[in-house]
Every structure is written in C-alpha cells, then in structure tokens.
C-alpha positions, 0 to 999 in steps of 0.5 A: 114162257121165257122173258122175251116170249112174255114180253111179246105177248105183252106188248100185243095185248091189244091184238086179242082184245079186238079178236075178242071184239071182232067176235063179240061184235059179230055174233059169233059165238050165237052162230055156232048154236051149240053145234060143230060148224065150218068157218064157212056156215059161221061166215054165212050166218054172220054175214062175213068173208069166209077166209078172214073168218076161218083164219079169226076162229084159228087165232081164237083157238089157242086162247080157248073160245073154240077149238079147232078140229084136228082132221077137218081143220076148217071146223070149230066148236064153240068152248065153255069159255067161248059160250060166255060170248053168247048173248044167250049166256046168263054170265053173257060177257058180250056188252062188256067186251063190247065197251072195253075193247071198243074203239073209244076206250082202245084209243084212249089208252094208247094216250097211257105213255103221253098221260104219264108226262102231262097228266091230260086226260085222255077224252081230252087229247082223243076226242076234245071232250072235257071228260069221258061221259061227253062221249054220250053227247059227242057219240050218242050210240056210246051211251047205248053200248055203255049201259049194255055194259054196265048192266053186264057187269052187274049180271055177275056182280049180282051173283058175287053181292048174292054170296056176301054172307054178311051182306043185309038190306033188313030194314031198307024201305026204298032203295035208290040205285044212284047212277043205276044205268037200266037198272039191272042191280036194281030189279036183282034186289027188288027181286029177291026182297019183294016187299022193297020200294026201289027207284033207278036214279041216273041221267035222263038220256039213260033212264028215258029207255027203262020202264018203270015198274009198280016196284020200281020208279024211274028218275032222271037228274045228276048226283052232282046236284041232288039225288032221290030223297028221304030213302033209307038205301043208297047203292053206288055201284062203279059210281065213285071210282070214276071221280077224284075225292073232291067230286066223291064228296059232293056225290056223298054230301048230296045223299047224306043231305036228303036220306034218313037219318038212319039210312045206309049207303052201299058202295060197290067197287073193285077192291079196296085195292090190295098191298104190294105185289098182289094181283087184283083187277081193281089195279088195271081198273085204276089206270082206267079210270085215271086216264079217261076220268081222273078217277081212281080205285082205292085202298082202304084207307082212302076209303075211310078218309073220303068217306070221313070226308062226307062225315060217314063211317064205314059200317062193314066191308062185304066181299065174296068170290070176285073182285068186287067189294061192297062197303056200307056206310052210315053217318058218323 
C-alpha cells in the first residue's frame, strides 16, 4: 500500500467503523444462520431496503465479515471473522461494537483535534455533561448498551485471565468486583472456585438489573465513597484507566481502608503501556479515556507510583495472549 493509499484509508477509518455498527446493529450476522443467503433474504429478515443492504454486504466483503459469491454476486456467506457479530457466538464481539462505534462515543472523538488545543473533555463540549458517565443519566439506553459492552469485553478477558499461569486466587474467601457492571468477571470466577463467596459492587442503576445468586451478593454505592468491606479479593477490571492519579487513589485508598489486612487487590487493564514504536491497543485506549474521562492507560512505572501512592505494592504482573494484564497488589 503506497503513502497515499494508506493515508486514505486512515482518514476514513470511521467509515468502517459504522459499516460494522450498521451490521452489528442490525443483526446481520445472526441472519445468515450459517447458510449461503441473498442480500435480499438478509434484508427481509432484518427488516431492510434490499439495495442498501446487498451494497453493505459488498462493502463488508473486502474486510473479510462475508464473502461475496463470485457468479451469483448477490449472495454472501457469513466468514469466520463475521460469526464473531453473531450474538450466538461464545467470543460474541456485538455489544462491544455496539458501544465503541456508537453515536455517543464517534462524536466525541471527532472532539480529538480541538481536545489537543484547550484540554476540555469531550462529554463537555458534545453533550454538556461533566463527565462521560453523566451519559447514563442524560441517555438512560447507554447505560444499557455500555454494561452489554463491558460484560463483552469480559467474555474474552476471561479466557486471556484463565491462561495467566501465574495468575492465583488461592486464599481469597470473598471477592468484590468493584465497578463489576452484570457481573460477567464475577460468575467466571466463582465458577471456577466454587468454594468462593463473591459480590457485584457498582452503581445502583447497574446492579438493579443482576440477580444475585447464594454465591453472589449484589450491592450498589460509589467507590468514590466506600466500597464492600472486610473481603480478602478486590478486582478492578478497566475501573482505574477511566480517572486521573488523584480519583485512583481515592478508589485505592477506599478498599485498602475497609479490606483484610492480608488482602490482595487485582487490577486489570490494557498494557502496562509498551516503549516506543511498539503497537499495542492500550496506546488507542489512551486517547480514549483522555478524551472522554481524563483517564488514561499506564506504563508501568506509573503503575508502581500510584499504587505507592495508595500505600500498595505491586506483588505480580500476570499477562497472557491479549492486551490485557492483570497487576496484583497488597499493602506496602
């Protein structure tokens, strides 16, 4: 691909983020049923225009979500990469694409190049929100689309936390999934140490649509006040990349007040962010979170100094095959 070429596929990034959406969105994938379909049984079955619809499916096909049959070239089948838009799929990557190229979060990245020069949020300047999590008050159906997400991204975090070898919760009576949205991390890791008390801990308008379970208590509040006490396990799973150092330690100086004396906190973020010229999404991700929340991915330096700053030591660093890393920490 040549400079300009490149270039051009850049700068219409966001074109194939909303040809996702739109298939996401429509229930596309979950049309084909594992079958050769024409763009025209898809279209009837999701409700659609026909045309729009066989001229998507044709746009989707380069990028390898169908493919396009070469002599009846109004039929498609669904690729390996498309079933992951399934909502059948155990990897289903739909509520994920659902939030990230969702109208809220698009909008506010076109804020990027203004963001640079004044350093005001984006949930500002779009929407008039102090800050992004407003959204679930001004836009009460985001709350909905963004724990879908968030237990999403935890379907497949589960499988990278399960290949951490050095991963272990031996030890942990109670576990507290603080900022746990439906509790998907949770039941994955009550599931596999059956033996272990747990509680969903996040805001109430989350927690009133989980059921708790008799291994699984349900509790709503805001970390920034308390969290759940006397527990020996605390997970914080893409909790701490949404805020700056100062809100971190008051979210880490809130669990190391009321856990065991013993007890070990988890955290679980894209990264420690990698040196230079090395790809990594935690890199993306940054940008994200300084935009919409002021947040921010870390090195890990910065992790050792904030959690210093909570008086906490870093105790292991877990990775396996994604982005994602698991830091454990205890008191200093």
């Amino acid at each position: 691909m040549n400079p300009v070429e490149q270039l051009a596929q850049y700068s219409t990034g966001h074109w194939v983020s909303q040809m996702v959406y739109a298939f996401a969105k429509n229930a596309m994938g979950d049309a084909f049923e594992g079958q050769v379909k024409s763009s025209e049984q898809i279209a009837n079955t999701c409700e659609l225009e026909a045309q729009p619809t066989y001229r998507l499916l044709r746009a989707l096909a380069p990028l390898g979500i169908v493919k396009q049959h070469e002599e009846q070239q109004d039929h498609f089948e669904l690729t390996e990469l498309g079933s992951f838009l399934t909502s059948t799929h155990p990897m289903s990557m739909v509520d994920k694409v659902l939030l990230e190229a969702s109208y809220e979060h698009v909008l506010m990245w076109t804020h990027l190049a203004e963001y640079l020069k004044t350093g005001e949020m984006a949930p500002s300047k779009v929407f008039g929100l102090d800050n992004y999590f407003g959204l679930f008050d001004a836009r009460p159906e985001h709350v909905d689309v963004f724990s879908k997400a968030m237990s999403c991204y935890t379907n497949d975090e589960v499988a990278m936390i399960n290949a951490m070898p050095t991963l272990d919760f031996t030890g942990i009576e109670k576990m507290v999934d603080v900022g746990g949205a439906y509790g998907a991390l949770l039941k994955a890791i009550l599931g596999k140490h059956t033996n272990m008390q747990g509680i969903l801990f996040d805001q109430q308008a989350v927690v009133d649509r989980v059921a708790p379970s008799e291994q699984m208590a349900v509790q709503g509040g805001d970390f920034f006040t308390n969290v759940p006490a006397d527990c020996d396990g605390y997970f914080l799973k893409h909790i701490l990349h949404d805020w700056d150092d100062a809100l971190c330690a008051t979210i880490l100086g809130n669990v190391v007040k009321v856990m065991k004396p013993d007890a070990r906190i988890f955290i679980g973020e894209f990264g420690p962010v990698p040196g230079p010229n090395e790809p990594h999404l935690s890199k993306m991700f940054d940008l994200h979170m300084m935009i919409c929340l002021n947040g921010k991915e870390r090195t890990m330096d910065q992790w050792t100094t904030l959690l210093a700053r909570a008086g906490l030591t870093v105790k292991a660093v877990h990775q396996s095959f994604g982005p994602l890393c698991v830091i454990e920490a205890q008191r200093a």
